[in-house]
Structure formats: C-alpha cells, structure tokens
C-alpha positions in Angstrom: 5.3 70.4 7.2 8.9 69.7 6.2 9.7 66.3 4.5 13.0 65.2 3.7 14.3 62.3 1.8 17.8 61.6 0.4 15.7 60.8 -2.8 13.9 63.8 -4.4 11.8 61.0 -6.3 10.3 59.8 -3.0 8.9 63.1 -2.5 7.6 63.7 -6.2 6.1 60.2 -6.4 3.2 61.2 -3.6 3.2 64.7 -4.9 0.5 64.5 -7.4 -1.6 63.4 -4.1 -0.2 66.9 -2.3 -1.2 68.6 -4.8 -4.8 67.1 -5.3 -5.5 67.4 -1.7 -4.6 71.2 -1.7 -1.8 71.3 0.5 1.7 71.3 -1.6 2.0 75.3 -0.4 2.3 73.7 3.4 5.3 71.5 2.9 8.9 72.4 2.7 10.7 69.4 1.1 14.7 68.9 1.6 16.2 66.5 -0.9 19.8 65.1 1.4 20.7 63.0 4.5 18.6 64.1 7.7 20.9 64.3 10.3 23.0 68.0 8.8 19.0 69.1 8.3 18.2 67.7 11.9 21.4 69.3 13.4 20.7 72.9 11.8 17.1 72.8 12.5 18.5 72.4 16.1 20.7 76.0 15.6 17.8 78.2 16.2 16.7 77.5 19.9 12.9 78.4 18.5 12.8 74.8 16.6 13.4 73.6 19.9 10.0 71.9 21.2 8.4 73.5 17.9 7.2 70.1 16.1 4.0 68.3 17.0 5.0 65.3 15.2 8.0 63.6 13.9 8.3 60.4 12.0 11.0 58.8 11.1 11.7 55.9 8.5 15.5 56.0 7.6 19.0 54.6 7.9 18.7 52.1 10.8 22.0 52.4 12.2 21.4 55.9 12.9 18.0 55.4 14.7 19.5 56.7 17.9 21.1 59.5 16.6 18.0 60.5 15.3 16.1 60.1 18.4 18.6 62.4 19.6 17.6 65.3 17.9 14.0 64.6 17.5 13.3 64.5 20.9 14.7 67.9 21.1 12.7 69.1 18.4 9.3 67.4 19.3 7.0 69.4 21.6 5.9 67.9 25.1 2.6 66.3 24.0 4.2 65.4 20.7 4.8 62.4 19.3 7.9 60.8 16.8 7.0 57.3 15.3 9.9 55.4 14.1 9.3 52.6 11.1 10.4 48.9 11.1 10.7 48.1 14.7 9.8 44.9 14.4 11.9 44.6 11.5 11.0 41.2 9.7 9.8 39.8 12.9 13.6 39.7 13.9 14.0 41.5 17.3 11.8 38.5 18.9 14.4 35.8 17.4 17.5 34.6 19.1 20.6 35.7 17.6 21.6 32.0 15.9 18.0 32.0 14.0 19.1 31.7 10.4 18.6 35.3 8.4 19.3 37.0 5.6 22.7 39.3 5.8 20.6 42.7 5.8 18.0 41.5 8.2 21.0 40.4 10.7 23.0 43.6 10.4 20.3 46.2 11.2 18.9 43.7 13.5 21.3 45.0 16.3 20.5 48.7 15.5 16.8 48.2 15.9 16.9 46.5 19.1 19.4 49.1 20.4 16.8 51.5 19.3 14.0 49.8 21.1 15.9 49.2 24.1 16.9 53.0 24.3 13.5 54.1 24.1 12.1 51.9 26.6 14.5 53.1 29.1 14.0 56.4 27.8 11.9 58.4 30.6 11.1 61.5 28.8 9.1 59.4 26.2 5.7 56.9 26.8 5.7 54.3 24.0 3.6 52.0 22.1 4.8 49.5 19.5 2.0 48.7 17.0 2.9 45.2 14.8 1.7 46.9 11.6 3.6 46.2 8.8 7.1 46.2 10.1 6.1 47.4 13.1 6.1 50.9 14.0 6.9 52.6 17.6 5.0 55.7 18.8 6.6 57.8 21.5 4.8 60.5 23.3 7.6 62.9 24.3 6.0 63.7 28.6 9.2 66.0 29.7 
C-alpha cells in the first residue's frame, strides 16, 4: 500500500489503527503533493497497470490531472474512487444558486471531473451519494 498526504499528521492520526490491525510493515507512506509522486511512480513502465486500487481525495482543481495518471497506473479490473463528487450537493444546482465562495470555486472543477469521466471510455462508473459523494471507476481498457 502506498499512502500519501501533504500532511504527515493525516497519516499518523490512523496509525495507531495500522498498527493494531498488523499491517503498518505493508504501507509505504509519502509525506508531499501527489502529482511529482504520481509522475515518478509513472517513470518505471512496471508501475504501469501495477495498482488494483486508487483512491483519491485531494486538491479539486487537479482532479483531472490526477485521473490522468491514475488511470495509467490502475490495472484493467481496477478501480480509482475519487471523494466529494457531489460536493455539498452543488453539481445538481444551477450556477446563480446562492453558495459559499469555496463551494462555488471547486464547483466547476468537480463537474469538469465528472463530465470527463463520463465521457471517459476506458472507465465504467458509479456515483454513490455517500457523504459527499464518491465516484467509483472501473478502469475496462
């Protein structure tokens, strides 16, 4: 397993749970932005198609550039979830409903995310409303 977080607390927060479970010796954890990780992982062509599952909950605006590279690095069979697709309920509201500045100014990046991946033939998806909403894709080519 590798995890990475721009926040090393993240990580040690849910590692006393790692630890209990027996399984802190299977995950590699990189404390920094994802994308330089993403991009070297994607360096050594035996990454390629090596990951069964990806799952992403990061910077928003870069949503497609990490859909980029994960579907690259996510086997055929495998799946990559991205978090907050429904974000606050706001990609079902037209654009002059009243919202808060953050909600508004991701807004646009999720929904360029979730059109992308609808049009996206190497991938089946499904978008659960749990939470925040969370979209599965199933990588098929």
């Amino acid at each position: 397993i590798l995890a990475m977080d721009i926040n090393r607390e993240n990580y040690e927060l849910g590692l006393p749970v790692i630890q209990k479970a027996g399984v802190a010796h299977k995950i590699e954890f990189k404390e920094g932005p994802a994308l330089p990780v993403l991009d070297h992982l994607l360096t050594d062509e035996k990454n390629k198609g090596a990951f069964d599952f990806i799952f992403v909950d990061a910077d928003k605006n870069n949503y497609l550039n990490y859909h980029k590279r994960a579907i690259e690095l996510v086997k055929v069979g495998g799946l990559i979830g991205y978090d907050n697709t429904l974000w606050n309920g706001s990609v079902a509201d037209p654009p002059e409903v009243p919202q808060l500045d953050y909600i508004k100014y991701y807004r646009g990046f999720v929904l360029e995310l979730n059109k992308a991946l609808a049009l996206d033939s190497r991938v089946e998806i499904c978008q659960l409303p749990i939470g925040d909403g969370i979209t599965l894709c199933r990588r098929i080519s």
